[in-house]
C-alpha positions in Angstrom: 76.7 -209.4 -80.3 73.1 -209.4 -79.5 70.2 -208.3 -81.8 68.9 -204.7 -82.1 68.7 -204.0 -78.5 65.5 -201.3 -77.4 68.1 -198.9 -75.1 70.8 -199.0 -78.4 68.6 -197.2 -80.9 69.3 -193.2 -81.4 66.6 -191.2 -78.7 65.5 -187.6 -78.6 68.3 -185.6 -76.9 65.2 -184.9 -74.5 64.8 -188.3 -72.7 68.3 -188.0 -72.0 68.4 -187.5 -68.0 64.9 -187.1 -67.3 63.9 -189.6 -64.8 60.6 -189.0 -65.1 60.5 -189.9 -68.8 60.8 -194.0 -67.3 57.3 -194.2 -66.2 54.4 -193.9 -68.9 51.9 -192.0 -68.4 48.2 -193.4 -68.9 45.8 -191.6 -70.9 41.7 -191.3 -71.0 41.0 -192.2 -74.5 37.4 -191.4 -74.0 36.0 -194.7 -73.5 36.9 -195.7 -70.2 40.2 -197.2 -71.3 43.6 -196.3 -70.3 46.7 -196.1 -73.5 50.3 -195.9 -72.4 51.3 -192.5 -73.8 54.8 -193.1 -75.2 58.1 -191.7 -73.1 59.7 -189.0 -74.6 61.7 -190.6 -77.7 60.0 -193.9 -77.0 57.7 -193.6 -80.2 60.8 -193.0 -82.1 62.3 -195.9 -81.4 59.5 -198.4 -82.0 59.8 -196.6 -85.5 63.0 -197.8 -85.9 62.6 -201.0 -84.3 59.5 -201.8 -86.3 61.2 -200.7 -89.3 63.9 -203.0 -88.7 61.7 -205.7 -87.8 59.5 -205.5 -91.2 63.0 -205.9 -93.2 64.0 -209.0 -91.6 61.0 -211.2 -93.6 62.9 -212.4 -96.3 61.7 -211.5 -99.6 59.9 -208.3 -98.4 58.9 -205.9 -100.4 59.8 -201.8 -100.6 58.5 -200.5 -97.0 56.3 -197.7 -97.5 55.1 -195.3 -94.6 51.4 -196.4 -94.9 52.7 -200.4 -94.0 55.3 -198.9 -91.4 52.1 -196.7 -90.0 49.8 -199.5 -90.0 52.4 -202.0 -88.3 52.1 -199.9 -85.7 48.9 -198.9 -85.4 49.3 -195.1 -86.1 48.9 -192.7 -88.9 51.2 -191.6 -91.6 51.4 -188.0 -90.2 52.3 -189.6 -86.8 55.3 -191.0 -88.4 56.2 -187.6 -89.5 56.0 -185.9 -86.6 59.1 -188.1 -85.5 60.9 -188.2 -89.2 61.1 -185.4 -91.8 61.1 -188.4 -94.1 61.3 -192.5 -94.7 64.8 -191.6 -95.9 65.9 -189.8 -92.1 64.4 -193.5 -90.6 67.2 -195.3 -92.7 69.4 -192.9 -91.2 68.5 -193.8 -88.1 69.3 -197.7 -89.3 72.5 -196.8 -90.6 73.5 -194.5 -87.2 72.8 -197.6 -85.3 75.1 -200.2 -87.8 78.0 -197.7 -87.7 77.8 -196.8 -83.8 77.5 -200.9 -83.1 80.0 -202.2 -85.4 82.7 -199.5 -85.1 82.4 -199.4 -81.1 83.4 -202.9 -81.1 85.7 -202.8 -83.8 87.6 -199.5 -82.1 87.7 -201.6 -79.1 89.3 -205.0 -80.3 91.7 -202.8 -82.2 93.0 -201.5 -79.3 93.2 -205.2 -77.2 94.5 -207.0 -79.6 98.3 -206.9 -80.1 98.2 -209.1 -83.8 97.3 -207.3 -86.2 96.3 -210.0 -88.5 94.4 -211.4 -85.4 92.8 -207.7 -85.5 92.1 -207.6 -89.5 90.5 -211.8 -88.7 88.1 -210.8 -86.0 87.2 -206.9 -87.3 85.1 -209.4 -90.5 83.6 -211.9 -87.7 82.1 -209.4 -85.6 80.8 -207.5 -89.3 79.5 -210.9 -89.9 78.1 -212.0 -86.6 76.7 -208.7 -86.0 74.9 -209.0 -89.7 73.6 -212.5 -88.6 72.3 -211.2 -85.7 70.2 -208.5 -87.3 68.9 -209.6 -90.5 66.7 -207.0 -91.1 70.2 -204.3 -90.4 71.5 -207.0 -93.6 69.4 -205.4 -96.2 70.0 -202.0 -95.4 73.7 -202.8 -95.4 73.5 -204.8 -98.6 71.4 -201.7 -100.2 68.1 -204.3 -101.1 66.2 -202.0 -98.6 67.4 -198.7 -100.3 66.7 -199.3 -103.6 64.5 -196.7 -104.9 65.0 -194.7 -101.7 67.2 -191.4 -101.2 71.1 -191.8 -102.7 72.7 -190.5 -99.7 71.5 -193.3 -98.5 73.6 -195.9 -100.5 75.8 -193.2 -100.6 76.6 -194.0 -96.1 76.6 -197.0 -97.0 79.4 -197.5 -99.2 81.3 -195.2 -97.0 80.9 -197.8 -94.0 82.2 -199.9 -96.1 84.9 -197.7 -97.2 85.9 -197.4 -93.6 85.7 -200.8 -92.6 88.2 -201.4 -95.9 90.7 -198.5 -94.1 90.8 -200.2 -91.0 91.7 -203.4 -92.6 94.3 -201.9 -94.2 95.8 -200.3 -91.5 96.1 -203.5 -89.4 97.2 -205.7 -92.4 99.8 -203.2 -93.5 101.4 -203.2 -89.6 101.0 -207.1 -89.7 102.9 -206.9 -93.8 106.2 -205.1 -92.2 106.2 -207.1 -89.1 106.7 -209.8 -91.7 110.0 -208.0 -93.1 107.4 -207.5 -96.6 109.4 -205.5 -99.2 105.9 -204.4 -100.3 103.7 -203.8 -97.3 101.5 -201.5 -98.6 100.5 -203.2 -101.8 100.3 -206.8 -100.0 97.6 -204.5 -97.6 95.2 -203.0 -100.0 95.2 -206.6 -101.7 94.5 -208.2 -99.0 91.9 -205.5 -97.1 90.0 -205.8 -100.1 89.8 -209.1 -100.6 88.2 -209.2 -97.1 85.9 -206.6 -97.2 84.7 -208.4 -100.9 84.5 -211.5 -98.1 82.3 -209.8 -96.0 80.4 -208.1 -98.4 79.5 -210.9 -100.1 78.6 -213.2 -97.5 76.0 -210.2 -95.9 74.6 -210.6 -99.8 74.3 -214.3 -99.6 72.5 -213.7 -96.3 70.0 -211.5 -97.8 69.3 -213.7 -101.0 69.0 -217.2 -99.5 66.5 -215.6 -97.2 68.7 -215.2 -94.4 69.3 -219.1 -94.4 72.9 -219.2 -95.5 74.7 -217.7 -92.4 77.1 -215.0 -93.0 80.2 -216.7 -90.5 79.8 -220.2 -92.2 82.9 -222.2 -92.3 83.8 -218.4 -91.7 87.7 -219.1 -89.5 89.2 -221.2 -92.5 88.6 -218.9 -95.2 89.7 -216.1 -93.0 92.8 -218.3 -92.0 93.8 -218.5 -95.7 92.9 -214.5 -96.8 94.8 -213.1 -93.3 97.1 -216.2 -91.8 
């Protein structure tokens, strides 16, 4: 899974099928020079991206809208004029972990026939996709949100909440196909021991300063949690 990808990121519904919103159009800035003025839902998405990019230096501090406005060379109220607030561009963070992680984990669930083989590779591709967008890590993790809006942490944990389902739902098919007298106690055991796997790895991640790579000796420890 690749990092945050430019076409990926949530657009205004107004790009959408305009074909002449792929060419930029240049603009007199008074002094002979030409700017780019951004596509439609272009400016947006550099938000986001920037954003994104800002939380991936390890041990940075609470983002505020005047560092976000001057990474990108704009004003505050030029921000605004994309964002009712900072909180609505974690949103758009969080809208683009959900959409990416639950695409591919929708997908896998429906090729692969094992569920225990489903439960194993639904925490790699939480894991790889976490190691491939550090700065996605902190907002998952809640460092990024501290101090920011509750609803925020409040998506969060229901990602994770989700996530914790799905496993349960695979691990419980994959505890009767065993001939388990128990199957749905042996699944909520074991779907939360997982997602504690995964969420803890995403917090080692964050803390080592995105050294300590989330799927690190990842297949054993899954081979022992979901055989």
């Amino acid at each position: 899974m690749s990092a945050l990808p430019k076409p990926a990121m949530p657009q205004d519904d107004e790009a959408a099928g305009d074909p002449s919103a792929a060419v930029a159009t240049p603009v007199d800035t008074g002094g002979g020079t030409k700017r780019k003025r951004p596509k439609p839902g272009e400016r947006r998405l550099q938000i986001l991206q920037t954003l994104a990019a800002m939380l991936e230096q390890p041990g940075a501090e609470r983002i505020t809208t005047a560092a976000l406005a001057a990474r990108l060379d704009v004003s505050e109220a030029a921000l605004y004029r994309h964002f009712a607030s900072k909180a609505q561009m974690f949103e758009g963070l969080i809208e683009f972990i959900e959409s990416s992680v639950f695409t591919i984990v929708n997908q896998l669930v429906e090729r692969e026939p094992s569920p225990a083989a489903q439960a194993r590779k639904i925490c790699t591709v939480v894991l790889q996709f976490g190691e491939k967008n550090p700065g996605m890590v902190r907002v998952m993790v809640g460092d990024a949100l501290v101090l920011e809006h509750e609803r925020l942490n409040a998506r969060m944990n229901q990602f994770f909440d989700r996530l914790e389902s799905q496993l349960r739902t695979s691990l419980r098919t994959a505890a009767e196909a065993a001939g388990s007298a128990t199957p749905t106690v042996d699944a909520q055991a074991v779907s939360s021991a997982l997602a504690a796997l995964i969420i803890g790895r995403l917090h080692r991640y964050a803390r080592s300063g995105f050294k300590r790579t989330p799927t690190e000796n990842l297949e054993p420890a899954l081979a022992r949690l979901a055989p």
